[in-house]
Legacy VTK file of the C-alpha trace (Angstrom):
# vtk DataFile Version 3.0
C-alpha trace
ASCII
DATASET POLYDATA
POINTS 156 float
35.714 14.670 165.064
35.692 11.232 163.273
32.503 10.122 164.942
31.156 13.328 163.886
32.121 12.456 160.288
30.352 9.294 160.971
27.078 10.996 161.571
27.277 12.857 158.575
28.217 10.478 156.370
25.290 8.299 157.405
23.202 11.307 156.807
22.754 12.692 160.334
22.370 16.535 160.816
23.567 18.158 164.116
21.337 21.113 164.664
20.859 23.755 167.734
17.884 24.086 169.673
19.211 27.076 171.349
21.382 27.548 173.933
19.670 27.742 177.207
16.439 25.820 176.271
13.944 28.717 177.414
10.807 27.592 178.234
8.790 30.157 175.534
10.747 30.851 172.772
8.264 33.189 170.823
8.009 35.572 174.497
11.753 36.431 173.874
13.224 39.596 172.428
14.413 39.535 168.952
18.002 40.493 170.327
18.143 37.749 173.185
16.809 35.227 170.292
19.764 36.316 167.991
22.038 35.377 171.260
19.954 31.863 171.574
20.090 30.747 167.715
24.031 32.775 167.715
26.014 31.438 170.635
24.204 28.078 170.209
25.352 27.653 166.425
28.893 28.657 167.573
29.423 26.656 170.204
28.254 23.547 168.086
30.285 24.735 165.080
33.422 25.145 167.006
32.564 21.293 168.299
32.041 20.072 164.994
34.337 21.810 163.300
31.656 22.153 160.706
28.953 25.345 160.358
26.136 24.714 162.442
23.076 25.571 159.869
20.436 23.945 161.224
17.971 24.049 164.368
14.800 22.953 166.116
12.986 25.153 168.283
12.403 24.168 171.709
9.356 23.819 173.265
6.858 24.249 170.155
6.753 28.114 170.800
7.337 29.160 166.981
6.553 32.978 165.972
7.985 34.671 163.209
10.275 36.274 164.746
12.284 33.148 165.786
12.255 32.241 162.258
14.165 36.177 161.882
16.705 35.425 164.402
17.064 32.585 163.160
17.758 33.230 159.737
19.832 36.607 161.063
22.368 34.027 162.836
22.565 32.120 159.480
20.514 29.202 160.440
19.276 27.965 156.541
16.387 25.228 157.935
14.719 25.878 161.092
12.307 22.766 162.240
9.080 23.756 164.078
7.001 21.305 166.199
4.116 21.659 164.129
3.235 18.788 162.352
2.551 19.966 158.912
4.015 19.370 155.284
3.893 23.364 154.702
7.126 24.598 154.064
7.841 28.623 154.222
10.778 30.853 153.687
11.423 33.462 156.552
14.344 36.210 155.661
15.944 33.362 153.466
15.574 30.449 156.524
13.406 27.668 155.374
10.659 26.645 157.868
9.653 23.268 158.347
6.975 21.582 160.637
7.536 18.101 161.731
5.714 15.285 163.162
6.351 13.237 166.370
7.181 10.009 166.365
7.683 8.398 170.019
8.928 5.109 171.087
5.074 3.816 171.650
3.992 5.197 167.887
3.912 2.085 165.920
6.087 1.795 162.727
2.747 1.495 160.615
1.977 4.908 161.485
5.564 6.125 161.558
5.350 4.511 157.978
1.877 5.699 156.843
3.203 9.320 158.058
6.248 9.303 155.573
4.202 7.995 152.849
1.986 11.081 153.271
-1.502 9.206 154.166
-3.987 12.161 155.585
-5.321 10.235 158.240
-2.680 9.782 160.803
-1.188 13.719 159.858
-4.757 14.851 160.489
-4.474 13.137 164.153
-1.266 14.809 164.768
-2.421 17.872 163.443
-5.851 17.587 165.790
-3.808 17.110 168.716
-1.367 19.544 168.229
-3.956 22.064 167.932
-5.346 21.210 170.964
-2.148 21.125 173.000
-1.520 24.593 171.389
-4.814 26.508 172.300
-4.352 24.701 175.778
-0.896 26.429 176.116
-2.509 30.120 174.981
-5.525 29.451 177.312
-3.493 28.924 180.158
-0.152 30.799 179.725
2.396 30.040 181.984
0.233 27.872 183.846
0.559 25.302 180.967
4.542 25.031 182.033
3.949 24.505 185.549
1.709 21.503 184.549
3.844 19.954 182.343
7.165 19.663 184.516
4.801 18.149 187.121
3.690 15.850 184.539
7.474 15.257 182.881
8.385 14.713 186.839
6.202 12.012 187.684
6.531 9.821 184.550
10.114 10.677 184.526
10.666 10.810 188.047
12.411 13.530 188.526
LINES 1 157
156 0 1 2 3 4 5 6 7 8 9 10 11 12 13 14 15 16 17 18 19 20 21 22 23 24 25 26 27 28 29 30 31 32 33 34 35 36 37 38 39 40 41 42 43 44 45 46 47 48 49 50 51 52 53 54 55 56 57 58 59 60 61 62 63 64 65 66 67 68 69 70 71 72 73 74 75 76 77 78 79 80 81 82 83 84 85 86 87 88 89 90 91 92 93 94 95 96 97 98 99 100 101 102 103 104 105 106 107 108 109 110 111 112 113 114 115 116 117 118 119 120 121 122 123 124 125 126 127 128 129 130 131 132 133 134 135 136 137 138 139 140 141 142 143 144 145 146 147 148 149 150 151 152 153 154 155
């Protein structure tokens, strides 16, 4: 619990992102979401000692009704992979997008991000687009291709 304090007091946030990972988020049924966002919150709250009201959902499959089940299992800021500075409300859960920032993105970029400069958000935002009309193009199909891909450069 003290290392835990630690985190916080250095202004770290533990968060869920669910708690079984599943592959497509957005395909799930609102009541199997509310057991995702629920029994992941708990478990990490009774860790913690602390309520668990944040989360990131995995795998950049975001629909609204995420954001529901989300906010119905009292999740306050829900993090989406979409690199954007929008910010909406969603049955009193604030949605946020975020950008990536990798061990081979150079701090000037990482820096130029934070600072709000268009350019390198307009990249992010070009590629993420293209990633997502790649994953509705190809369905399912997109998941088989990226664990091959995630196998080979992690070698797995």
């Amino acid at each position: 619990m003290l290392h835990l304090m630690v985190f916080q007091h250095r202004g770290h946030v533990v968060g869920s992102h669910s708690c079984s990972h599943p592959e497509w988020m957005a395909k799930l049924e609102p009541s199997e979401l509310l057991r995702e966002w629920t029994e992941s919150c708990k478990a990490l709250s009774d860790v913690t000692g602390v309520a668990t009201t944040t989360a990131s959902v995995p795998g950049g499959y975001f629909s609204t009704k995420v954001a529901e089940a989300a906010a119905q299992a009292g999740i306050e800021v829900l993090f989406t992979s979409e690199p954007t500075p929008a910010v909406q409300m969603v049955g009193g859960c604030m949605v946020l997008g975020r950008y990536t920032v990798r061990r081979s993105t150079p701090a000037s970029v990482v820096g130029a991000i934070a600072a709000g400069e268009k350019w390198p958000r307009y990249l992010q935002t070009a590629a993420w687009s293209l990633n997502k009309a790649a994953k509705k193009i190809s369905g399912p199909g997109y998941l088989t291709v990226r664990r091959l891909i995630l196998a080979r450069v992690y070698g797995h």
